[in-house]
Phi, psi and omega in degrees: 000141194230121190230130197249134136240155261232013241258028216304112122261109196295149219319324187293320166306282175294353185273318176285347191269309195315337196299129166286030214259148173279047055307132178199146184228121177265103171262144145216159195253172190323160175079325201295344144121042188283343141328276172241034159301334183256053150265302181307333174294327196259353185262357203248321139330294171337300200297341185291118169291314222209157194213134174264137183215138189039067170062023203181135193291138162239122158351113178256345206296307151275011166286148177250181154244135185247140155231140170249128157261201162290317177231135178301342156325287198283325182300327197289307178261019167214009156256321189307322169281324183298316154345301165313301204260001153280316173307289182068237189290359179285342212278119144277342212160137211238116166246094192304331177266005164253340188039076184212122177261144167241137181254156184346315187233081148043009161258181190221175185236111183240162176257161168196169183248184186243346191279359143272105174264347179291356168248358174252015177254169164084007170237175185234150211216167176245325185197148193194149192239156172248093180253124153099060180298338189298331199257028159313172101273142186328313139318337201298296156010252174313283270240340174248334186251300169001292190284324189312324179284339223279307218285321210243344199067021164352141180240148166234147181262054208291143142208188215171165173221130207306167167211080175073160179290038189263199181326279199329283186304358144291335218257323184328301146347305182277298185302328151336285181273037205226138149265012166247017161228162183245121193223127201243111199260102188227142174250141190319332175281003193283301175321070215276353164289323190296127183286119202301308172320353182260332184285289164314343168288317171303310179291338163269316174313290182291157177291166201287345201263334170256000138331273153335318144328281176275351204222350191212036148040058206244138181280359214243057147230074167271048167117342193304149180222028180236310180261110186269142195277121016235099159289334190289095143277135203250149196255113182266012164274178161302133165298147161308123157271038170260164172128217162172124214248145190238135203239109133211163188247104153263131195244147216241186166317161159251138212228169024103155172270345178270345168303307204296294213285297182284031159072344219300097192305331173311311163311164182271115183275126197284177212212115204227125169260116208233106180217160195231139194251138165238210195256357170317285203164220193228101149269122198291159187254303197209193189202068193278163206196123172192178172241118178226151185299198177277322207270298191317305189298312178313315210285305159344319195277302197275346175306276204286285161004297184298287216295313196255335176064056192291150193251002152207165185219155185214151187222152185276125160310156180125179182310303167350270203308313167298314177341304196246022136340280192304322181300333150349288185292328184270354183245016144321286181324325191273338183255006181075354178235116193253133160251149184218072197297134177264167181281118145299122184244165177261344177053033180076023180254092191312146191311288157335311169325290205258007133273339209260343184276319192282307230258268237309335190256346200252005170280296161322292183311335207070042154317306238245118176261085155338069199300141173292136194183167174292003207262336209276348176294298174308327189302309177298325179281285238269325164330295205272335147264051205256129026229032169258002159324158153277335195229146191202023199277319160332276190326298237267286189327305220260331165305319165336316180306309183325333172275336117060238200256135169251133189230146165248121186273003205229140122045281232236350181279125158247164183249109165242133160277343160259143166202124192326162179261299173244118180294222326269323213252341216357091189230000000 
């Protein structure tokens, strides 16, 4: 029997269905037409009789294919029909109160919600789409789908429109730097059916953070309420050579070369702040941010010291900071840089309080200049989502200079360490 179909996907779509990779994560934003791609991706699974695993065909006949939502709810209205009247002449058998189709060569394609988890264990699977994985839990994943693909090598399709920095945007992430997974950015207009007036129509009408959101599939409006976009100014002149530059450091956990290595994005990072001040404003130089042992972050710390000749430096008080005292003292001595940090306080402030009083008015004004670096991307996310980001540590390190950095606003102001007791006499 010879059945021809009908299966239309515009270029953004096939480039992702075409990817051999067995996992791939889709962020897109509405419309772009993440439904349905994952029909055709699951019907088209559907259709495989036999999948070779360990050098040797294997039976595909009673395995199934899933699309999961958030809710079974939400899979039932806005995947089951379209399924249907696309599957068409493919449908051998329909079980509508189970929402399972069996296709033609006896396999079948079912719906589920992840808000039933008692239905997504104990079977074995070929294929399964996660869609809108964000709005999850977190676990749907490991702790439920995961083992199902095991029996077949099974594949999975996460896709989504981000929500804020949670699990989905790790896994995006994860899937970046991986070479067994395939990872996908597209913004609704990427879509050439969705009419481009509708997007610009959206865009005057919606707030800007869910704009970004919804429409340009974007991770870095998780929430921010302090910094208005695009607050960030990149200094497209030279720095001044007038100023002077202040080195500070908030410093995170210390961590392991193996801790450091597994990524865990959730931790916290230390954070080294290099800025060089005038009567101008604040140039940012860099911003360094990593999970470092005790001894990297000193040396890193004596590093940047050595390279800028900062004329003060500062490390955030606390276990941290003793911490890296001694180390301080010994690779001073081996690198010739000599220091004296002073203790950074919170200053009875809650930490949110006290980035947003040092950054937030002198960002406004365009105080503050970003110099271009590898620092500015992460620099930016943690900007716009701060302070419902997960991370603020970037932020914390550069407020810090404020306690600090001495700025001369005027012409004619010298910084002097002597001053006369009587001007008339000058003693």
């Amino acid at each position: 029997m010879s059945i021809q179909l009908n299966l239309p996907l515009h270029p953004g779509q096939l480039e992702v269905y075409r990817d051999p990779h067995r996992f791939k994560v889709v962020a897109a934003g509405r419309r772009w037409g993440k439904t349905h791609m994952a029909c055709v991706y699951l019907l088209m699974k559907a259709l495989e009789n036999t999948k070779l695993v360990n050098g040797r065909d294997r039976s595909l006949r009673d395995i199934e294919c899933w699309y999961i939502a958030p809710t079974y709810e939400q899979g039932k209205r806005i995947f089951w029909n379209l399924l249907k009247n696309m599957a068409g002449s493919l449908v051998a058998k329909t079980w509508e109160n189970e929402s399972r189709l069996q296709l033609v060569n006896g396999r079948g394609v079912a719906l589920h919600g992840s808000d039933r988890p008692e239905r997504l264990k104990g079977v074995g699977l070929s294929a399964v789409v996660l869609d809108e994985f964000a709005s999850m839990k977190e676990d749907t994943w490991n702790e439920a789908i995961r083992p199902t693909l095991a029996d077949v090598a099974g594949e999975a399709l996460f896709i989504g429109t981000p929500l804020q920095k949670n699990h989905f945007y790790d896994l995006y992430l994860q899937a970046l730097s991986s070479d067994d997974w395939g990872a996908y950015h597209f913004e609704s207009e990427t879509n050439p059916y969705l009419p481009p007036e509708e997007i610009a129509a959206a865009e005057k009408t919606m707030p800007r953070e869910k704009f970004l959101q919804e429409f340009r599939a974007s991770f870095e409006t998780g929430g921010g309420l302090v910094f208005d976009y695009p607050i960030v100014t990149v200094s497209e002149i030279d720095v001044p050579r007038d100023g002077q530059v202040y080195v500070a450091m908030d410093p995170a956990g210390f961590y392991t070369e193996a801790q450091s290595r597994q990524g865990n994005r959730r931790l916290d990072e230390t954070a080294i702040a290099i800025v060089k001040v005038n009567r101008d404003g604040w140039w940012v130089l860099d911003v360094q941010h990593g999970r470092w042992d005790v001894r990297e972050t000193s040396v890193r710390f004596l590093r940047e010291v050595q390279k800028h000749r900062p004329i003060m430096t500062g490390i955030e008080k606390g276990m941290q900071r003793n911490a890296i005292m001694p180390y301080l003292s010994d690779q001073s001595r081996r690198l010739g840089v000599y220091v004296q940090p002073m203790e950074l306080t919170h200053g009875g402030q809650a930490k949110a309080s006290r980035i947003a009083w040092a950054l937030q008015g002198r960002m406004e004004h365009g105080r503050i200049h970003f110099v271009e670096g590898d620092y500015l991307k992460a620099m930016k996310e943690q900007i716009y989502d701060f302070p419902n980001g997960r991370h603020d540590d970037m932020l914390d390190a550069l407020a810090y200079i404020d306690q600090i950095a001495q700025t001369v606003y005027h012409e004619d102001t010298v910084i002097d360490t002597w001053q006369p007791l009587d001007q008339a006499v000058g003693l």
